[in-house]
Structures are given as structure tokens and as C-alpha cells.
N, C-alpha and C positions, 0 to 999 in steps of 0.2 A: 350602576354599571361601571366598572372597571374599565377606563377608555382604551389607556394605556397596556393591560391584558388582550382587551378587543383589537389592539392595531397589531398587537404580537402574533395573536392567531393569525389574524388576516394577512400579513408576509410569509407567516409557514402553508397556509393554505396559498398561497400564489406559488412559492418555491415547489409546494411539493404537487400541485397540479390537480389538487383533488381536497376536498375534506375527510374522506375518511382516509387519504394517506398521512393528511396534518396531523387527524385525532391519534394515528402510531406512532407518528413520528413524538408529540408532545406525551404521548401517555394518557391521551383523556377522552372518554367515552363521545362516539360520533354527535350523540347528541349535543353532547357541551359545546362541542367546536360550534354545530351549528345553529344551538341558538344563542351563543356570544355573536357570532355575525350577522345573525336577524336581527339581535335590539344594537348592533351597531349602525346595523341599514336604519332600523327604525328612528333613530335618534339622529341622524343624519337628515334623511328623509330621501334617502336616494338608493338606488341596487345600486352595489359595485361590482357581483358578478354576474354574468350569465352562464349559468349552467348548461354543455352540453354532449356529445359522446365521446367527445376528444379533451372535455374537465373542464376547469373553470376558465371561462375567459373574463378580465375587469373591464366594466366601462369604462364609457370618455371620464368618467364620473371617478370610477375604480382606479383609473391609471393614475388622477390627478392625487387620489390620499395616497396611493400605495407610497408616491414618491416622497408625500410631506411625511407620512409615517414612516419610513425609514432614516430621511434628515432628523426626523424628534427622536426617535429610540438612540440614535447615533449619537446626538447631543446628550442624551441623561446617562448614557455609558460613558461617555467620557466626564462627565461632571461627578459622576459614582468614582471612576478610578483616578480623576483630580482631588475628590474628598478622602479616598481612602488614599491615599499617598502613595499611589502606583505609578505615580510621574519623579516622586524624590527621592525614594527607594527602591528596590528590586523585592517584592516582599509580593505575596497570594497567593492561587492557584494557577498553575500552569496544564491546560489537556496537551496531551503529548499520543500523539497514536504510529504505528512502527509495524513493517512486516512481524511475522511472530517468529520466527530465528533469528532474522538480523538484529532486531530488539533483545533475544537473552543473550547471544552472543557479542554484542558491539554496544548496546546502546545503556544497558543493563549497568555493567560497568562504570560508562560513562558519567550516570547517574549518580552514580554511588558518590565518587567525588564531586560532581554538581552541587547535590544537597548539603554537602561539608562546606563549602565553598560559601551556599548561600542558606544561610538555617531559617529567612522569613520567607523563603519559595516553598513553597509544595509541591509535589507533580504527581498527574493524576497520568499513567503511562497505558495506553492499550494496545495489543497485541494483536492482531487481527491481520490476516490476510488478503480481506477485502479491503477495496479503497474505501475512506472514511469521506466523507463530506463536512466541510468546514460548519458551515452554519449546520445542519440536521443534527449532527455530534457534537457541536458545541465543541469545535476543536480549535485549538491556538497554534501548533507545529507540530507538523507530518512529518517522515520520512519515508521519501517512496525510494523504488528502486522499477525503472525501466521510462521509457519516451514518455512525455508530458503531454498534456491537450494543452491547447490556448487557453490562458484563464488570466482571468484579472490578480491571479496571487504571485509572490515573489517565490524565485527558486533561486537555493544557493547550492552550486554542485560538489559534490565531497568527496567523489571519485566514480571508479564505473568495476563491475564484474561480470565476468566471461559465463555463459552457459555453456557448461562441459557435458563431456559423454564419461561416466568412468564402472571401474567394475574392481574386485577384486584379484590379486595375482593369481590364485588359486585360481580364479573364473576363467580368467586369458590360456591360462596351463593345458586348461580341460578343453574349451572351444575355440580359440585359436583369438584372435584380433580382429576385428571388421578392418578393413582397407579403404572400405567407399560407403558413403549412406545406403545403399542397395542390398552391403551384407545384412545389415542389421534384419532382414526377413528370416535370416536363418538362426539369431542368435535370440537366446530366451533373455528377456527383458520385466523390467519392474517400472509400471506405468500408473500414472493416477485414473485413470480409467476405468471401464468393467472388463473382465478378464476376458469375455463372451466378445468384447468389441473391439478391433483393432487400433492400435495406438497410432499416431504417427507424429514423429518427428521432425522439424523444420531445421532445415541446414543450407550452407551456401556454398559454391563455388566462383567466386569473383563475383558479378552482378546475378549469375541463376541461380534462381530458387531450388532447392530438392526437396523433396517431401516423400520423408522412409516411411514405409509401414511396420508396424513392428508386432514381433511374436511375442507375446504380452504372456506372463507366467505367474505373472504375481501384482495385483492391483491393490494399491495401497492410500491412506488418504492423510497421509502427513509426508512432509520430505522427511522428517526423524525417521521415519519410517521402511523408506525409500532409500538412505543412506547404511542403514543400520542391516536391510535386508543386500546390499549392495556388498557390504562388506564380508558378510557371510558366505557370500559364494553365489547369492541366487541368481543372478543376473546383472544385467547392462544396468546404471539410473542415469537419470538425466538431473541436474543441479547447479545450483548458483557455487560457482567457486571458492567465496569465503562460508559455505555450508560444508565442504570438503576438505579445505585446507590442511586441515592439521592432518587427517588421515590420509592424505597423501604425501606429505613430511615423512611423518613414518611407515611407511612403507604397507598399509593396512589397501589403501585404495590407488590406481593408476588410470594416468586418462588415454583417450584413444578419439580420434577424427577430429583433432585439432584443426588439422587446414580446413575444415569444412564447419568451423563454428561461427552461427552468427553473430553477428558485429555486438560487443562490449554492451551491457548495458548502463545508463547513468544510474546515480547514486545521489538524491538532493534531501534539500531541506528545504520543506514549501512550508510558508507563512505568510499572510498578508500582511505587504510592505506598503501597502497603499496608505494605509493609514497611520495612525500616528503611535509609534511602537511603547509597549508598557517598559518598563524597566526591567520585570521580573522576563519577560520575551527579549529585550535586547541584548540582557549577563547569559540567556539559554542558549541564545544563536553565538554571540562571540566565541562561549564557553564551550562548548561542545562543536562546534565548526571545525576545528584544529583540532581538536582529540579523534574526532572522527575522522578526517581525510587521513592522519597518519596511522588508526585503526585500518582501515581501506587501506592503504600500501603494503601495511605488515603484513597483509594477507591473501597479497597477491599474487595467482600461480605463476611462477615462471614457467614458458614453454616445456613440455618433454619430450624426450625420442621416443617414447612408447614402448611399447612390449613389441617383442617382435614374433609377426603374424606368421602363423602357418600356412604354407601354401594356398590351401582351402578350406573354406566352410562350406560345409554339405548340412543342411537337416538333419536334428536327430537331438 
């Protein structure tokens, strides 16, 4: 038996709450997960967990390895990146995971000079919309964008961006300007939703909340999409301001219900600072920290006076 494979499972099966979430999460058939933790019980000579409708819970028995198995894998990770020379130089794999537009448009670049910079780093870069999980994805530094949960990882912030309302000039020409979150019922819009179901918008007025429902026209499942449909004429979209930037520069896209946008969102770089940083993670974070918050500024919308609204929106 493989002890040290057996202690590995046994912390993914405790993270992920289950064995057959561990066996997706590792890639290995239900069974393997479960009978690597039976001849781990066996050879122990003790359960560590109790199985029951709400997952695995570890005994008095379970808690006591979970916590030594973590200190031991903890200790041969660092004596692997002490032997491969990941404390003297900046040199191995780097996981890097990144919204999937802020990633080709900001981070993409970045890179490019990153890896010039450092020829013995690699980066394995993912794009993905969903949040990644450190340990499950086997990740080293995220970039998120919006409020943060409590978490035992470090966040470095690199700026914040505005959630706009915008549409085409031609769009405004023809339907006039919303005034107040309220118009937006009359105005045809381009929503990630199903068309069948109505959308709605969150917006603010000093501390009150509004919440528009919108006449949904066109349901799409990328912002590319949603910008691209935006600019055509078809409706309102809703988007991250450095997603819009440039077509609002030229004159392609204009915003509208500025005073009623809610508050900024942040822009970090989370990694865990708890422990003791690689080399090739400490050149990533310095290196790219300062290219990206002045990436963030170049592309930030200055307020606009808007198109000016016609009297009314009627249906139609």
C-alpha cells in the first residue's frame, strides 16, 4: 500500500465531503478511492470516517491523522521544491486561473512578457468563469474580480471595475434613453437568461436597492456575445467596463444609468501567503502586480453625459 497516495486521498475525500465527489475530483474510479481508504483503515486498525446523509464525517481517530497527514504531505512538498531548487531560483510550473475575458484581454499580454522575463517558469493559464478552487484545481494564483469570502488566502488588490448599462448609438436614436431602472421594462434588452424568462437587473440609489425587470430580446451565453449583439443595435447589455472600453472610446458603444450603478467591483490577486512562497510565485506576483493595476487604470471609463433621452419610452 501506498501510504502516502492513501493520506492524499483521504484529505480530498475530507475537502470534498464525499468519496465519490473525491473519485471526480482525482479522476479515479469510486472504487479505487474506496478501497485505498479501506486498507488504509485496515492497516491502521481504526475507521476514520463515519459515513452518513450529510457525507463523511472523521473520527476522534480521523481528526487526529487528517491533521498529522496534512503536516507530512506539507513537509515532503517543501523538501521536493527545496530539492528541486524552487527556493534559489524562479524556475517550474506555475497554475494561473483568470475570468475568461479579463484573461485574453489583460492577463494574456502580461504573460507574454512574464515568460521573456523568466524562461525557467511555465504557466499553465485557465480561463474559466467559474471560481477555481485552490486545492481541487491544483492552483497557485487566481484572479478574481468582485467581494471576497473570508479565507485563509492572501489577496493583493490591482484595482476595481464599474458594472455598466450600455447600448449602441443607433439603439438610443431609435428608443430613446432609459432615465431610471423602471424604464428599462420598455426597452428591449440582451440578457444571459432564457428569453421566455424575465431578466432583472440590480441597481442603486444611494443605500436603496432597485431591482429592473427587463424585456429580454435576445438571451445569450458569452459577454462576447452580449457586447458584440450590443453594438449591433439589438439592445441594452449589461458588462464589466474594461469588457467595453475600447468601444466606447470610439464611438461604437455609449453608457446610460450611471448614477444608479452599483458600487465598483474589486480586482485581486489571491495566493496563499500563509506559507512560505516559491520563487517562481514571488517573480509572478511582483511581476505582474504593477503591470496589471496600470493595465486597470488605462482602462478605466471616465463618467459620461449620456445620450440625451427623449421625452418618453412607450412599448413597442
Amino acid at each position: 500500500m501506498d501510504r502516502v497516495e492513501a493520506m492524499s486521498i483521504v484529505l480530498h475525500a475530507v475537502e470534498a465531503g464525499s468519496l465519490s465527489k473525491a473519485s471526480r475530483n482525482l479522476g479515479l474510479p469510486l472504487a479505487t478511492v474506496s478501497r485505498k481508504v479501506s486498507e488504509l483503515e485496515a492497516y491502521l486498525n481504526t475507521t476514520l470516517f463515519t459515513r452518513s446523509a450529510k457525507g463523511l464525517m472523521p473520527t476522534p481517530a480521523g481528526h487526529s491523522f487528517i491533521t498529522a497527514a496534512k503536516a507530512i504531505l506539507e513537509l515532503m512538498n517543501e523538501a521536493e521544491r527545496t530539492a528541486s531548487g524552487e527556493y534559489t531560483a524562479p524556475k517550474g510550473d506555475l497554475a494561473v486561473t483568470a475570468p475568461t475575458m479579463f484573461g485574453r484581454l489583460h492577463v494574456l499580454p502580461v504573460l507574454k512578457d512574464f515568460l521573456s522575463a523568466y524562461p525557467e517558469v511555465d504557466v499553465g493559464l485557465v480561463l474559466t468563469d467559474r471560481i477555481a478552487h485552490f486545492v481541487d484545481d491544483q492552483v497557485d494564483v487566481a484572479l478574481r474580480i468582485g467581494d471576497l469570502p473570508d479565507s485563509a488566502l492572501t489577496a493583493t488588490r490591482l484595482g476595481s471595475v464599474r458594472r455598466v448599462v450600455c447600448a449602441s448609438p443607433t439603439y438610443f436614436a431609435q428608443h430613446g434613453t432609459p432615465v431610471t431602472p423602471d424604464d428599462l421594462q420598455y426597452c428591449p434588452a440582451i440578457t444571459f437568461e432564457s428569453v421566455s424568462a424575465p431578466g432583472v437587473w440590480r441597481f442603486y440609489s444611494g443605500s436603496l436597492q432597485l431591482d429592473a425587470v427587463l424585456r429580454s430580446r435576445i438571451s445569450v451565453n458569452t459577454t462576447d456575445a452580449a457586447v458584440d449583439a450590443a453594438i449591433a443595435g439589438m439592445g441594452l447589455a449589461r458588462a464589466n467596463s474594461y469588457q467595453i472600453v475600447d468601444h466606447v472610446r470610439r464611438g461604437a458603444l455609449a453608457l446610460t444609468l450611471e448614477a444608479f450603478e452599483p458600487p465598483a467591483r474589486p480586482v485581486n490577486l489571491i495566493y496563499n501567503g500563509h506559507a512560505r512562497l516559491p520563487l517562481k510565485l514571488r517573480a509572478f506576483i511582483d511581476f505582474v502586480t504593477p503591470r496589471l493595476r496600470a493595465r486597470l487604470k488605462a482602462a478605466a471609463l471616465s463618467p459620461q453625459s449620456g445620450m440625451s433621452p427623449k421625452p418618453t419610452l412607450a412599448p413597442g
